[in-house]
VOGU-3710 file (C-alpha; in Angstrom, 3 decimals, decimal comma):
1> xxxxxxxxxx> 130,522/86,795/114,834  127,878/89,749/115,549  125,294/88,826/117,317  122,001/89,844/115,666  120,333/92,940/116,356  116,683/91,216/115,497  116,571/87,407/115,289  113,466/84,690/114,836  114,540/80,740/114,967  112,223/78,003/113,563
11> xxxxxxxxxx> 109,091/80,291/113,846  106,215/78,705/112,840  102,368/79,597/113,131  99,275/76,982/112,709  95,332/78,379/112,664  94,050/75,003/113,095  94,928/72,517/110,141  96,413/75,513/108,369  99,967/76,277/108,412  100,495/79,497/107,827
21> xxxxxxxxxx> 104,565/79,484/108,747  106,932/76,159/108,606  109,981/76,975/110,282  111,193/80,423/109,593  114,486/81,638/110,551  115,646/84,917/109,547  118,620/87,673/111,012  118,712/91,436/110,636  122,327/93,397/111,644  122,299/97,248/112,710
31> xxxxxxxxxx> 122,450/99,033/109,641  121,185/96,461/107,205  117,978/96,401/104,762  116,314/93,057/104,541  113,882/92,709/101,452  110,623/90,320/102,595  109,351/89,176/99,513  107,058/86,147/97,953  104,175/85,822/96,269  100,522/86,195/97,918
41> xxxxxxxxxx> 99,588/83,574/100,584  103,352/83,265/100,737  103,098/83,852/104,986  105,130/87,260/104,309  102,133/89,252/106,602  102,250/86,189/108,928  105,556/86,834/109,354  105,299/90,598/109,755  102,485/89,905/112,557  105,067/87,535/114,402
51> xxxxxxxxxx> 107,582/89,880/114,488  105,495/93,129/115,286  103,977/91,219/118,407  100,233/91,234/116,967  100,620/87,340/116,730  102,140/85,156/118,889  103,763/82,361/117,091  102,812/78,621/117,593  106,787/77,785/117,982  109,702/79,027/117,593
61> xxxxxxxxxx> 111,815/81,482/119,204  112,780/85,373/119,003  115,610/87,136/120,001  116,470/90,613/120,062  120,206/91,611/120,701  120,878/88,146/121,618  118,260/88,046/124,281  115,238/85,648/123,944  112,525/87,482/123,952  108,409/87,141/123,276
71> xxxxxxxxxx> 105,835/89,791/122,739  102,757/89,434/124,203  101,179/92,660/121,890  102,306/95,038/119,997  103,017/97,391/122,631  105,419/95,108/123,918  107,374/95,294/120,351  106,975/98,947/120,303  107,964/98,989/123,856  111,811/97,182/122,721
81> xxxxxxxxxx> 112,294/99,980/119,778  110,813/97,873/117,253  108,100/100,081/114,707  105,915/98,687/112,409  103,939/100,358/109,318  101,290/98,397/107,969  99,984/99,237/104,320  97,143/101,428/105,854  99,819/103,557/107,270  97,397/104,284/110,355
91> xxxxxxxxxx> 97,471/108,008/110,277  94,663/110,053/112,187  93,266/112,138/108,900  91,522/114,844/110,955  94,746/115,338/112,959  97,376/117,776/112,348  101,339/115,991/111,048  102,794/116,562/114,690  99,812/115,044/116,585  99,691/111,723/114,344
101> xxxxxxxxxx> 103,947/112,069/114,727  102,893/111,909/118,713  99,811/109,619/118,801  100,161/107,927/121,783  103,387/109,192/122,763  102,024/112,583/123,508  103,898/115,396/124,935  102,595/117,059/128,077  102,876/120,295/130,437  101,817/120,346/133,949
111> xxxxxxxxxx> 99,081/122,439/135,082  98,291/124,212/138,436  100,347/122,497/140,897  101,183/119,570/138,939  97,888/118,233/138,007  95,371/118,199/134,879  98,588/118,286/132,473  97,962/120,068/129,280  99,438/118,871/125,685  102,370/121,123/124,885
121> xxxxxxxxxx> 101,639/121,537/121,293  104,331/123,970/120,258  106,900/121,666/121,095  105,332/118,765/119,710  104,621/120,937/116,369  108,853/121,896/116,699  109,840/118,287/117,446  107,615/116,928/114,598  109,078/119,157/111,869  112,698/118,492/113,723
131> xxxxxxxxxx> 112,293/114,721/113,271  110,205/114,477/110,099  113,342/116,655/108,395  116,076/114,655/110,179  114,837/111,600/107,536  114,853/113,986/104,816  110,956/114,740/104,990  109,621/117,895/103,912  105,967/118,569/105,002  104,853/122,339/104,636
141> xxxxxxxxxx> 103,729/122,610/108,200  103,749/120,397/111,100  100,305/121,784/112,538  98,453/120,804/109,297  95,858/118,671/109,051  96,748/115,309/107,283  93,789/115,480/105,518  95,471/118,444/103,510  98,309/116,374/102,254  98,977/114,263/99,125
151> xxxxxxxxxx> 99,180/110,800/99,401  102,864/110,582/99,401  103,410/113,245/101,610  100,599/111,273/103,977  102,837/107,740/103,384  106,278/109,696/104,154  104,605/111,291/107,197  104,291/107,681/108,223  107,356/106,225/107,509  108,479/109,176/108,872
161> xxxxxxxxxx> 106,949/108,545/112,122  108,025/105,163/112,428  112,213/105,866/111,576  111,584/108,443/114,079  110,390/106,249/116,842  112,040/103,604/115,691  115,656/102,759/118,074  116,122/99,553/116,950  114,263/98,096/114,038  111,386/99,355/111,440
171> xxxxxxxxxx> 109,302/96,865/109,402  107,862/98,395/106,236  104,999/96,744/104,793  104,192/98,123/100,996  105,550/101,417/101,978  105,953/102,534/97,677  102,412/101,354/96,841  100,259/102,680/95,063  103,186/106,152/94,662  104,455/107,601/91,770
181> xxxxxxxxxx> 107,575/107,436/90,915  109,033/110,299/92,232  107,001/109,778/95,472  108,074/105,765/95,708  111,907/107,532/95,325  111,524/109,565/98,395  110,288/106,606/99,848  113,634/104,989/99,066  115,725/107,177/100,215  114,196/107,889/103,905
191> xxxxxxxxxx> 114,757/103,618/103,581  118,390/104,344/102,537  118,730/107,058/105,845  117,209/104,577/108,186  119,801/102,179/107,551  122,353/104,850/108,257  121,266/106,213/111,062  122,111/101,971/111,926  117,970/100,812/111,925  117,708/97,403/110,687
201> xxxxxxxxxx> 115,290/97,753/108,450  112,694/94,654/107,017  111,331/96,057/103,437  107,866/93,845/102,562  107,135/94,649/98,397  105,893/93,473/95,387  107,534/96,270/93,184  110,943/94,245/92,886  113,049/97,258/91,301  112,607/98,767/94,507
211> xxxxxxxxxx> 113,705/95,868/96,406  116,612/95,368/94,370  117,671/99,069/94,867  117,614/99,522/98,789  117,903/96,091/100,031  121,636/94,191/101,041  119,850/90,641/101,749  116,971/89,222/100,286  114,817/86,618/102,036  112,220/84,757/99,688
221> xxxxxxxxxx> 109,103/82,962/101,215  107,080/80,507/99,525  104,281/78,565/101,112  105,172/79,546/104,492  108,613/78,514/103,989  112,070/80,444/103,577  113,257/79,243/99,828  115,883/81,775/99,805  118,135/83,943/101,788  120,592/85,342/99,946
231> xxxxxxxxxx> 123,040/88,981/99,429  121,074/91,173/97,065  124,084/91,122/94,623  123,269/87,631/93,873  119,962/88,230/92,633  118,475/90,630/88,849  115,202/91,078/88,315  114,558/87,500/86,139  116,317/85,168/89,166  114,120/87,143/91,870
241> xxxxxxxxxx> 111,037/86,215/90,492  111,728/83,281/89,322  112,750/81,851/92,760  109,682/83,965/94,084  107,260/82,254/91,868  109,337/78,735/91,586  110,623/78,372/88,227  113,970/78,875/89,584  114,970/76,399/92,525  117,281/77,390/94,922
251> x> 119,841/75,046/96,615
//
């Protein structure tokens, strides 16, 4: 059997009296789309926080390629190849594409005999626009401000960022909300490259057309609880939500 390229076991997380997450288990492969869905309060950002390394979980256990592993922050995550966008997207609005593509992971020249290193912003600008199209992103210019962009073109900028950076897994929180439709499609298919280029991929939405699309395995959580974890062939529309909401049981 493969081992698991991302894998939590009995995770659960208490704030006080409160539990937020009652034994979780859930497996992502290489090249697979996981859809995170349930309704709200149903521990799916809980879940996301666990996994990202910006909460440590109360129990439980996390491996990644078969090696138990814990994150301390989310540098640590970031650190093993795993990216995370949040529904903000985190984008620096007053920076240019190509310096939010490199926040953080900025590109450097040396100056005069090695020291006071400069940023080497032509070949940050050339990388940007080299990665950004490699997902099938098309931003006018790399060295514009993302203040200048649409919305979707800000959202695929971030996604962008994140499958670019990304070498092992990317968790997408919301990444189609509040898009049109042709926007929320472009969305889709930079999901649909991710997996290709062998990502595993953990899709977090409300808008379940879009899950059903780009997703192989669905996991449903209810009350901090996995209800359902099942191929995406097995679920339409009507059995989705009803096993999100609880008019349809699952076994």
């Amino acid at each position: 059997m493969t081992i698991p390229l991302y894998e939590v076991r009995n995770i659960s997380k208490k704030y006080g009296s409160v539990v937020a997450l009652d034994n979780v288990s859930l497996q992502i492969h290489a090249g697979e789309v996981i859809g995170l869905v349930g309704d709200n309060g149903a521990g799916k950002s809980t879940l996301v926080k666990a996994l990202s390394g910006a909460h440590q979980p109360t129990s439980g256990e996390m491996y990644l390629e078969g090696e138990l592993r814990s994150w301390k922050s989310p540098h640590d995550a970031l650190e093993a190849g795993i990216e995370t966008l949040y529904q903000d997207s985190g984008l620096a609005p007053d920076l240019s594409v190509s310096a939010n593509v490199f926040l953080g992971r900025e590109i450097t020249s040396p100056g005069i005999l090695g020291k006071m290193g400069f940023l080497a912003q032509k070949k940050m600008d050339h990388q940007a626009h080299a990665d950004l199209e490699a997902v099938g992103i098309a931003v006018p210019a790399s060295n514009r401000s993302v203040s200048q962009l649409s919305g979707g073109q800000r959202q695929a900028v971030a996604i962008g960022r994140a499958v670019a950076w990304a070498s092992k897994v990317i968790i997408l929180d919301e990444p189609t909300n509040h898009l049109g439709a042709r926007q929320a499609g472009e969305v889709l298919q930079i999901i649909k490259r991710a997996k290709q280029r062998g990502l595993g991929v953990i899709f977090i939405s409300h808008t379940l057309p879009h899950v059903l699309e780009v997703t192989d395995r669905i996991v449903v959580l209810r009350l901090g609880k996995v209800v359902a974890d099942a191929p995406t062939s097995t679920f339409d529309a009507e059995k989705l939500l009803g096993t999100i909401t609880g008019l349809i049981e699952t076994a």
